[in-house]
N, C-alpha and C positions, 0 to 999 in steps of 0.2 A: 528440763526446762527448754521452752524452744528460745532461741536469739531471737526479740523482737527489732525487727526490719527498722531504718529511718526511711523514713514519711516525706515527700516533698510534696507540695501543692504547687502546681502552675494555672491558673487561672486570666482568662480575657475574653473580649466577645470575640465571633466567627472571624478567622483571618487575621489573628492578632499578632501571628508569630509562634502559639504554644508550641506546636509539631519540631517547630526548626529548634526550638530551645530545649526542648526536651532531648530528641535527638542529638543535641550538641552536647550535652550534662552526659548523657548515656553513653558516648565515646568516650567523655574524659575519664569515666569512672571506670570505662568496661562494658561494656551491652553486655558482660555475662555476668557480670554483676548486680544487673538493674529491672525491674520488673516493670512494666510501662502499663496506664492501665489510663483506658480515655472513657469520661465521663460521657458522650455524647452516646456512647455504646447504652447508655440505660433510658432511651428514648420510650415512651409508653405507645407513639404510632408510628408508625413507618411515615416515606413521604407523604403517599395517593391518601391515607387516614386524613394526617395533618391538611392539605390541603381542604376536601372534605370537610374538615372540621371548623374550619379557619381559625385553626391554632399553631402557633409559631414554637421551634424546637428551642428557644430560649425561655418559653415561658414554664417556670414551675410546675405544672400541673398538664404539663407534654412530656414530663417523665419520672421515672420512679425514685423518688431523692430516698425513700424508707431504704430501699436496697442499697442505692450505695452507701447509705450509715453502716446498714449490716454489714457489708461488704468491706467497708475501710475501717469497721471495730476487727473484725477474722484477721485482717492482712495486717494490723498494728498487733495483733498477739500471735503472728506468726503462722498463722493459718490459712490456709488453701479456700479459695470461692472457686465461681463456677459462674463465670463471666460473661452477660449478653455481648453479641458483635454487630453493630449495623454497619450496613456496609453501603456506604456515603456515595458508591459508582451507581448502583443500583437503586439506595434509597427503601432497600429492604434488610430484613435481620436474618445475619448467619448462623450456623448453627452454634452453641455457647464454648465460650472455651476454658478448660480446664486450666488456674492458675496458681503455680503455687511460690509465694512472695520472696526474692532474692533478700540481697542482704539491702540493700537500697531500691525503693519504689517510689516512682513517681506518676502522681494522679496527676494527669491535664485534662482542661474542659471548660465547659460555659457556666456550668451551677456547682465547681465544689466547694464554694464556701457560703453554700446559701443558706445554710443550718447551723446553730452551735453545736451537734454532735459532730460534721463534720469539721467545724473549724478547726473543734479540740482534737481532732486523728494528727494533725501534720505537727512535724516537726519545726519544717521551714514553710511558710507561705510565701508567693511569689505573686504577683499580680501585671499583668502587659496592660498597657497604655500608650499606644503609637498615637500620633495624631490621627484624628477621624480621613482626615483626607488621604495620606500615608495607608492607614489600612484599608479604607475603598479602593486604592490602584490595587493593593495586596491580592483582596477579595476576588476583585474583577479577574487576574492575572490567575490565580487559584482556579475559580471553579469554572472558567473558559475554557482551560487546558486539561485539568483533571476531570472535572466532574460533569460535562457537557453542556455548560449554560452558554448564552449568547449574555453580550455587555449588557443589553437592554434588560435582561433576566434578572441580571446578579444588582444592575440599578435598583428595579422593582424594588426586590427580595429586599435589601438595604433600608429603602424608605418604608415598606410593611412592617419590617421587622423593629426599628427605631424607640417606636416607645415601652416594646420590652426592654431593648438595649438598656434605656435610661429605667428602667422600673426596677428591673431583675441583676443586671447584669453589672453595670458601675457602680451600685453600692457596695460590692463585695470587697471593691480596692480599699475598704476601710478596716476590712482583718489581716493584711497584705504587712509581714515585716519589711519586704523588699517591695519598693513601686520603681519597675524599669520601661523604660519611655524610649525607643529607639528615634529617631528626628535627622530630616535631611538638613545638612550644613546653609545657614541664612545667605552664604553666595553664591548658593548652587542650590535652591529649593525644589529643580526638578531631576534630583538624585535622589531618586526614591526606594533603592532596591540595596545599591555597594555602597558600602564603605559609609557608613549614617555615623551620625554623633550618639552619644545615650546616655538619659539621662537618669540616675537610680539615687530612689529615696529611701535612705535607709532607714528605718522605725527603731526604737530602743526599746521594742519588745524583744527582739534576741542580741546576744552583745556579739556587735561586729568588731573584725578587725581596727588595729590601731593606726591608723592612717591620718595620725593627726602631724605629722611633718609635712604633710602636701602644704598646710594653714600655714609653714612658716617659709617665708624668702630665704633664709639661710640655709633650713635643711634641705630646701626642694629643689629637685634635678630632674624635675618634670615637665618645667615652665609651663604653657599656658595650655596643653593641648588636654593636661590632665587638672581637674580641678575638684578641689573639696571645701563646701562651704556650708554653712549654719541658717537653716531657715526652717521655717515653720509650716506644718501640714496637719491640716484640718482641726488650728490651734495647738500642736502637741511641736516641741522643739523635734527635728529630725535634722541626719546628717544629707548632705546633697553632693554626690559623686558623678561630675561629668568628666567623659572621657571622645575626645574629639576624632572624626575619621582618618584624619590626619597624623594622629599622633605616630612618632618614629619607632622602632625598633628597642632605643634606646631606653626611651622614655617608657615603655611597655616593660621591659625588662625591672627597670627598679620599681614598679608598681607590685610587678609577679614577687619580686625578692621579699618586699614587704608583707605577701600574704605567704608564702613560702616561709618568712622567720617564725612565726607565732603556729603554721603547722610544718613540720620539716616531711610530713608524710604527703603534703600537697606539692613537693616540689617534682616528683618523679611526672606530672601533669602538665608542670608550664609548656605553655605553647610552642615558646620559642625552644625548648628545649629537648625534642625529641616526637613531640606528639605532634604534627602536619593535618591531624582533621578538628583539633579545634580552633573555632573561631572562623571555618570555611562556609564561603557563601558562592552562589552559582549564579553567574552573572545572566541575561538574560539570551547572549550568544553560545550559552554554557560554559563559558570560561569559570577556572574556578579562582577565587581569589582569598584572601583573608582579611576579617574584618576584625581587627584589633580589640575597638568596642564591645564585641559580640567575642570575642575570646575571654576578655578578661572578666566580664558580665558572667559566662559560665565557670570561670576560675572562682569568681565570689561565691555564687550559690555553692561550687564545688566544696570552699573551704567551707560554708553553713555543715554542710552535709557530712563532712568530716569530723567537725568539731561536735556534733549530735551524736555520733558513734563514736566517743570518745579517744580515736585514733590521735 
C-alpha cells in the first residue's frame, strides 16, 4: 500500500501572497518533506496565444482543470504525474517535470478549487484575501522586478483582468476552511509590505485548535495584540483570529504553547524556538525581518497539516 500524501490547498488571485506562504509552510515542515505543485503550470496558452486570444489566465477555459483533477486524484493515492511548467519570465512552457509526491503536498494557484473533484482532493483548504489595494502594491512590486512589466503594464493587466477576478476567482473563498487576510495596521495604512496585522477566519468545516481562553479576561495573557472573536461569514457561525504586527515575543510564545499542547509534535516548529526562517519577510532594502502574524499564520496551517497525518 502506498502512504497517501496530505493535501493542502492554497488559493488567491495573482499577487495574493500564495508563493511566500507556501514557501514559508515548506520550511516549517522541511522542503524535503514537501512536494509544491502550482496550478498556473496547467495554463492551455502561453502569453503571445492568450494575448491573441484575448483570454485572460484566470479564466477557466485558459486552462486545463481536467488535468489537474487527474493529477491531484494520482498525487492523493500516492502517485507520480508528469507535471506541465510555464515559465512566467518568459511566458512560455518548459519542458514537464517528473513528480513524485512527498509525504506533504501543497497545490497553490488561481483555479484549485474551481471544481468539486478538486475541492474533495485537499485535506486543508486555504484561501488569501489581502485587501484589493494591499495586493495591487504587491502585483506592481512583483512583476516590475521579476517579471519585466512597467507600473503602467501591471495597472492595465489588473483593470482587464477584474471581472474574471470577481467571476472566477473570489467565489472559490466559499470552499476555503481557513480565510487569512494579511492588512496594514489603521495607524500606519502605508505599511504595506512588514510587519501587517492578519486576519483568519476559521470555518467549522475541520476542527481547529482550542483557543477558546483568548475569549476569557482571566485566562488571557495576550492582551489586545492577539484576539479571538465569534462572527458570522457568509451566514455560517465562524471563529475570527486576529493577530496584530505588533504583538511582543511574549504574547507569541503563549499562543505557539497553545497549539503546541494539543500537538506535542508541532513544538520542535515554534518560531521562537529554534527555527529563524519562519515567519521571515524581506523588507524592501532586503533587510530581513520577522513577521509574527505571518509565523504563527503558518504554525496554524502547520498544525492542520499535522493533525490530517495523524502525528
Amino acid at each position: 500500500m502506498v502512504e497517501r500524501p496530505i493535501i493542502l490547498g492554497i488559493v488567491g488571485d495573482s499577487a495574493a501572497g500564495k508563493t511566500t506562504l507556501t514557501k514559508g509552510i515548506a520550511q516549517v515542515l522541511g522542503e524535503e518533506n514537501v512536494t509544491v505543485i502550482c496550478t498556473d503550470d496547467y495554463h492551455r496558452y502561453d502569453r503571445r496565444q492568450r494575448a491573441e486570444l484575448g483570454i485572460s489566465a484566470l479564466h477557466p477555459d485558459c486552462n486545463y482543470l481536467d488535468i489537474i483533477e487527474q493529477h491531484l486524484d494520482l498525487l492523493k493515492s500516492g502517485q507520480s504525474i508528469l507535471k506541465p511548467i510555464y515559465n512566467h519570465s518568459t511566458g512560455e512552457f518548459d519542458p514537464p517535470e517528473y513528480i513524485k509526491p512527498s509525504k506533504y503536498v501543497i497545490v497553490e494557484g488561481l483555479l484549485g478549487y474551481s471544481t468539486r473533484l478538486m475541492q474533495d482532493s485537499y485535506d486543508i483548504k486555504v484561501y488569501l484575501a489581502p485587501p484589493e489595494s494591499l495586493r495591487t502594491t504587491w502585483k506592481i512590486k512583483r512583476d516590475t522586478r521579476k517579471r519585466g512589466y512597467t507600473d503602467e503594464q501591471v495597472i492595465e493587466q489588473l483593470r482587464k483582468r477584474e471581472p474574471d477576478s470577481e467571476a472566477f476567482i473570489r467565489p472559490q473563498r466559499q470552499w476555503a476552511d481557513v480565510i487569512v487576510s494579511f492588512y496594514p495596521p489603521e495607524e500606519n495604512p502605508e505599511q504595506k509590505d512588514l510587519l501587517l496585522n492578519v486576519c483568519l477566519i476559521l470555518r467549522p468545516t475541520i476542527p481547529h485548535p482550542d483557543l477558546s481562553t483568548i475569549l476569557h479576561a482571566e485566562g488571557n495573557h495576550l492582551g489586545s495584540a492577539i484576539r479571538l472573536g465569534l462572527d458570522r461569514d457568509m451566514g455560517k457561525p465562524v471563529d475570527v483570529l486576529e493577530i496584530d504586527g505588533h504583538a511582543t515575543a511574549e504574547q507569541v510564545r503563549e499562543l505557539e504553547k497553545m497549539l503546541c499542547n494539543e500537538v506535542p509534535y508541532l513544538g520542535q516548529f515554534c518560531s521562537l524556538e529554534g527555527n529563524e526562517d519562519i515567519g521571515k519577510v524581506i523588507g524592501t532594502t532586503g533587510e530581513s525581518l520577522q513577521s509574527y502574524p505571518l509565523a504563527l499564520t503558518q504554525l496554524l496551517i502547520t498544525y492542520h497539516m499535522i493533525k490530517a497525518a495523524g502525528l
